[in-house]
N, C-alpha and C positions, 0 to 999 in steps of 0.2 A: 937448567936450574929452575926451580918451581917460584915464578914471581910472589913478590912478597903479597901477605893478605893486605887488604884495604877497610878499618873499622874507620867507622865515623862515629864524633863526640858530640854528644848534641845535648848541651845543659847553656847553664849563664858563664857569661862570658866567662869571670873570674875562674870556673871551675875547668873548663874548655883548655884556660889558657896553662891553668897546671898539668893537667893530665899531659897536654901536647911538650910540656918543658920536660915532664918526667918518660917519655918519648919511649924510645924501641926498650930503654934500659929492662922498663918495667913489663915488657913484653915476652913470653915464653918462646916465641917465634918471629922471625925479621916480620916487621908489619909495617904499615904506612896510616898515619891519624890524619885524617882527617878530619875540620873543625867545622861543626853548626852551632854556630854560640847564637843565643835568643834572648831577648831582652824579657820575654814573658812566656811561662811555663807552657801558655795556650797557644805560640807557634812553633809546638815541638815536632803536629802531623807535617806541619808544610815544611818545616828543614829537613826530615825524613825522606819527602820527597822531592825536595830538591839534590838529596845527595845521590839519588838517582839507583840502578840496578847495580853499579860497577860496586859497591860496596860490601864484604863479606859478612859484615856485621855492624851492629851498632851498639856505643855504649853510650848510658845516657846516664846523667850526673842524679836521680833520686828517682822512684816508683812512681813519679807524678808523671814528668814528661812520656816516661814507657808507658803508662798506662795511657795516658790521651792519645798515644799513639797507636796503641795496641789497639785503642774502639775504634779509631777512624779506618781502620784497613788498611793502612797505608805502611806497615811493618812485611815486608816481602823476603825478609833474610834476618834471620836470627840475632834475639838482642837481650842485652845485660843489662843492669841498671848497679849503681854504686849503692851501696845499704852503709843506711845512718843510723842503722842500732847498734849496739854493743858498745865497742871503744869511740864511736865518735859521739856519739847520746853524752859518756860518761864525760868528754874533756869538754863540751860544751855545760853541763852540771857541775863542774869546778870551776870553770868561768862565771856561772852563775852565784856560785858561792862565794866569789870575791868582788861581786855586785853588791853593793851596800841594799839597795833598793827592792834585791831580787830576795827570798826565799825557796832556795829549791825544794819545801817539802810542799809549798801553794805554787803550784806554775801549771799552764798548759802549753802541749805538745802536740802538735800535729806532723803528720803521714807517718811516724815510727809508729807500727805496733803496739798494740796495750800491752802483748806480752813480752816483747824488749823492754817496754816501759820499767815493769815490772822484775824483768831478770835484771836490769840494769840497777835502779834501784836495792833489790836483794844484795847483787855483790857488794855494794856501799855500805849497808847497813843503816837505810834510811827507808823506814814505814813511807808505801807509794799512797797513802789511803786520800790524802788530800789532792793529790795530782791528776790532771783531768787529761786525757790523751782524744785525739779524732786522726784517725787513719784514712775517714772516706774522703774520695778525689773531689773536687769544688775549685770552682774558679777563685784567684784571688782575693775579691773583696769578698766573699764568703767564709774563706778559713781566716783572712783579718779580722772579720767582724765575730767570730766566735771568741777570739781572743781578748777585742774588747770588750765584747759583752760578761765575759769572768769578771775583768778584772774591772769594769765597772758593777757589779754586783758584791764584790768586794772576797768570790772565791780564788783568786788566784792572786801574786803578788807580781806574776811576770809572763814573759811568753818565752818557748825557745821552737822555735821556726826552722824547719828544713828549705823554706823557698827564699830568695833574695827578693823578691817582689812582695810579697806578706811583710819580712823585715824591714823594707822600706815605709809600706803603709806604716806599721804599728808606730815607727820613730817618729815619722810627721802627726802622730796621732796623739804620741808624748806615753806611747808605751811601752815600757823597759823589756827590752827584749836581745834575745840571745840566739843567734844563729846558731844552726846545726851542723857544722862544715865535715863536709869525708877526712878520715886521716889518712894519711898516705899510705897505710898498710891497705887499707878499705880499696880506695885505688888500682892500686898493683894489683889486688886481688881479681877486682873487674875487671883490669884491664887482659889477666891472664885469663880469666872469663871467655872473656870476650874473643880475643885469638884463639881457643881450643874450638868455642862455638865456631868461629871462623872459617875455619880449617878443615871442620867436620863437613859445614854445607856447602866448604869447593870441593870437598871428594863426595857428595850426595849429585852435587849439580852435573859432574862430572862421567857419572854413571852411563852406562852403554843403555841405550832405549833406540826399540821398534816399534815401528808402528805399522801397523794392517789395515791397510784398508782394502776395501771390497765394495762392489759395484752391482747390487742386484739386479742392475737395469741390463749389465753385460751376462751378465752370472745366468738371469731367466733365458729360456725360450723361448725365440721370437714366435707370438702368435697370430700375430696377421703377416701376410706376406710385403718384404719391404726388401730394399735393396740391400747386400749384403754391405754397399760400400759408405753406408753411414756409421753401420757399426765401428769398420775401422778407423772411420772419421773421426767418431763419439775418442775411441781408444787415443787416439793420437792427439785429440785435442784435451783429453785428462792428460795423458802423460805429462803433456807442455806446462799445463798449469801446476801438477804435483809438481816437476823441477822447479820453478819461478817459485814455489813456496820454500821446498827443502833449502834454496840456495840463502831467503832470506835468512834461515835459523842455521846455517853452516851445516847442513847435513845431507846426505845421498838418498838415490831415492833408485827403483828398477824394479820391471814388470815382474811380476809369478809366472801368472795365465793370461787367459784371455782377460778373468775381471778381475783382477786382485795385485796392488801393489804393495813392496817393503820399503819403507823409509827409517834409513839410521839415525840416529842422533844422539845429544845427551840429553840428561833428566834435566837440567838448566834451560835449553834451548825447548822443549817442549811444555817446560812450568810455563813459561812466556808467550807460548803461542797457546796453552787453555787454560789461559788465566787461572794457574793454580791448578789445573787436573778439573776446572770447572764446564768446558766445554770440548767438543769434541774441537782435534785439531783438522782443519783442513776444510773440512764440511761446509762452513758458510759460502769459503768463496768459490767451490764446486759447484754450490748450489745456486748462488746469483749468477755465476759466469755460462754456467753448462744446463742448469735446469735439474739438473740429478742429487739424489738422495745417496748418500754414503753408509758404511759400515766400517765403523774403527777398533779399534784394539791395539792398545798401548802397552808392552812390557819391559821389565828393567831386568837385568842379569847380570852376574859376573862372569860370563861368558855373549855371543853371541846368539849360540845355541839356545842357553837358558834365556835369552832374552827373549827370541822369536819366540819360544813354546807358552810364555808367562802371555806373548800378547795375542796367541791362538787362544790360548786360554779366555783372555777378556773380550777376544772377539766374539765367542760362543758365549759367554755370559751377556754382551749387550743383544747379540741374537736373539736370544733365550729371552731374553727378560724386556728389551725394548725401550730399556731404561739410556737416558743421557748422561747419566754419570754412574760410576762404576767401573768407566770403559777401561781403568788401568789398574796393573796390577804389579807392584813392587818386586823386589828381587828374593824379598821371602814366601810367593807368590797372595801376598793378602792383597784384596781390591783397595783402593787406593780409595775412601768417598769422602772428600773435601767438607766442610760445613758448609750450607748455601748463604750467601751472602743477603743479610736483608734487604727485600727492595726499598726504595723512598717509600713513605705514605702519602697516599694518593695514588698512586700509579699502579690502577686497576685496569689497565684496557683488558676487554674481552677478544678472543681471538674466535675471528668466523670461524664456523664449521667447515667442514670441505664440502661434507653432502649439500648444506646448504648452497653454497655456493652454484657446486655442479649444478644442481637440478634449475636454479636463477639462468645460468649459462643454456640447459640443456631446454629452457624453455624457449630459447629466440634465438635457435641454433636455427640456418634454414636448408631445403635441400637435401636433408640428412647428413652434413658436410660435419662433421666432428673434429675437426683439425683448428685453432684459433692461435694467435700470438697476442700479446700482453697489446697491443693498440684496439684491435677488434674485440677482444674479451672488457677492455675501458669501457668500450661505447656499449658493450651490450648490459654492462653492471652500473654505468653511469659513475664513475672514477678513474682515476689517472693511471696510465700507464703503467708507470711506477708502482701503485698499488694495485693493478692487476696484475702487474708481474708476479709481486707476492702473495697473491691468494693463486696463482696458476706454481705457484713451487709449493705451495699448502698443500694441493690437490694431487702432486708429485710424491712428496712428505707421506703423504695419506695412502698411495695408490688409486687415485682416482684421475689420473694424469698420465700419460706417458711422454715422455721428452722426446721429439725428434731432434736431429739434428740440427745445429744451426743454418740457415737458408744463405748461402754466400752469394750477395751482388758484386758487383763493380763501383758500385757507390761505396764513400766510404764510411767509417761506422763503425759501429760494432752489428755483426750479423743477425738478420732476424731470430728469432728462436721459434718455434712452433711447440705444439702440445697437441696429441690428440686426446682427446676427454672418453675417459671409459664411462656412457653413460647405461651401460650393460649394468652398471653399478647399483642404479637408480631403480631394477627391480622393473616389472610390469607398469607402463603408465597409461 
């Protein structure tokens, strides 16, 4: 039996605590509610993330909290939100009308639409002409103070508010004001929303995906002569590391050839390990562990068959192209390209060049000795290990590198690594 879906409700408490009382009933499919009730609209990113990956969906009690979520990136699984135009606009504007204080032809409204505003008003048969509406997102004391500001200028008679934090400001403010609350058709509606969305991205995450990877360090041939028994080394000490990876994402992993492995999995399991279809999977830690540069391709199918051909397919397109993303390609075989995520501002580091680098390296080489490890390449560039190690996988990256195998002592550790430097590269000097 297909365990029930899991939505999380993440609004104010009071609304949290109806949806979860109006419970599986109002549900299209057996589901489980889970509750992120917030005292304030502004920690709707961090209960999102607190509800963690296991959730199928989220519904959220008005556009405000989905939207501050939806900037922060922190929305990973599909999400609803409850709408407070139509019949809930209209039963909060009848409340209003038996407000002595209020006039619902002078009021402002904020996050409903101008043009709910507006349809709502038309079915009443009440000219919106004086009614002042703001949709755009703002923290708290910003859409408060808009409402004071009318109604100390003397355009509006009232407010009616979709946020309970705004409602509180305006009453300690001594301004007559009218919440916006969901009806419970609104609700249900969401709530069935929200389970179909649900439902949709366990059969999306669920999907059969391959993955290709390729080794052009195995793939090329060997041009200087080197022992045959590194190679199998290189082979077996990828292999090890591909299992310890597949095993983290629950998925299988088994040679082709000499340089190319297939890794099974779902579309779930590999969202999570590139971040989204944003990086290649597997790559970094080939590359810090082994010193080697990979080649990926990602396919989704409803078959096996089709899966493997979709992620040939992406492998010959990140071939071809050299591009880091692109490298997947869905089960209708379209490439899959993510939007890139904004970086912070500020965070400009420039990345050395590799030629640079080499040639820095190739000048205090001695001996003719071209072979170096991440401690000697330190001392000859005047930086740390650490960061020679990463400019000698740059030069790897680049082709200006080749990875030998790791040096195994008796001490323990993790293994030297070596690198011979192609400074054939570097052209006549």
């Amino acid at each position: 039996m297909t365990p029930d879906l899991t939505i999380g409700v993440v609004g104010p408490h009071d609304l949290v605590e109806r949806v979860m009382l109006m419970g599986h009933a109002a549900a299209p499919l057996p589901c489980r509610l889970v509750a992120a009730a917030y005292r304030d609209e502004q920690e709707a990113p961090d209960k999102v993330t607190r509800l963690g990956p296991g959730v199928d969906a989220c519904l959220f009690a008005s556009p405000v909290p989905y939207d501050l979520a939806r900037r922060s990136g922190v929305l990973t699984m599909p999400a609803t939100y409850v709408q407070l135009g139509g019949s809930a606009l209209v039963a909060a504007l009848a409340k209003a009308a038996l407000d002595t204080r209020i006039d619902p032809k002078r009021v402002s409204i904020d996050v409903v639409s101008r043009a709910e505003v507006e349809e709502a008003y038309t079915d009443l048969g009440i000219a919106a002409t004086d009614v002042h509406s703001r949709d755009e997102p703002g923290a708290t004391g910003t859409i408060a103070a808009y409402h004071e500001r009318l109604l100390r200028q003397g355009a509006t008679t009232g407010a009616l508010t979709c946020l309970p934090t705004v409602a509180e400001r305006l009453q300690t403010a001594g301004v007559p004001v009218i919440r916006i609350r969901p009806t419970s058709g609104a609700v249900r509606t969401a709530l069935h929303t929200a389970a179909l969305l649900g439902a949709h991205h366990r059969l999306e995450e669920s999907q059969l995906t391959v993955v290709l990877v390729e080794v052009p360090t195995l793939r090329e041939p060997v041009r200087r002569a080197a022992p045959r028994y590194w190679r199998d080394e290189l082979r077996l000490s990828l292999h090890r590391l591909l299992v310890q990876e597949a095993n983290r994402i629950n998925a299988t992993v088994w040679p082709i050839d000499d340089h190319a492995y297939l890794v099974t999995a779902t579309r779930g399991s590999i969202t999570a390990a590139t971040d989204g279809f944003r990086v290649l999977p597997f790559a970094s830690r080939i590359r810090e562990e082994l010193g080697l540069a990979v080649e990926v391709g990602v396919g989704m199918g409803r078959t096996t068959h089709d899966a493997e051909s979709h992620a040939r397919a992406a492998l010959a397109r990140t071939q071809a192209g050299k591009q880091a993303q692109g490298f997947a390609v869905d089960r209708e075989g379209r490439a899959l390209i993510p939007a890139p995520r904004m970086p912070p501002q500020g965070s400009t580091t420039l990345k050395p060049k590799g030629v640079e680098v080499l040639a820095r390296l190739a000048a205090k080489l001695e001996g003719g000795d071209t072979v170096v490890d991440a401690e000697g390449a330190g001392r000859m560039l005047g930086v740390t290990p650490r960061t020679a190690r990463r400019l000698l996988r740059t030069l790897v990256d680049e082709g200006l590198a080749w990875p030998l195998p790791p040096n195994r002592t008796p001490q323990p550790g993790r293994p030297r690594q070596l690198y011979r430097l192609i400074v054939e590269k570097l052209g006549p000097r």
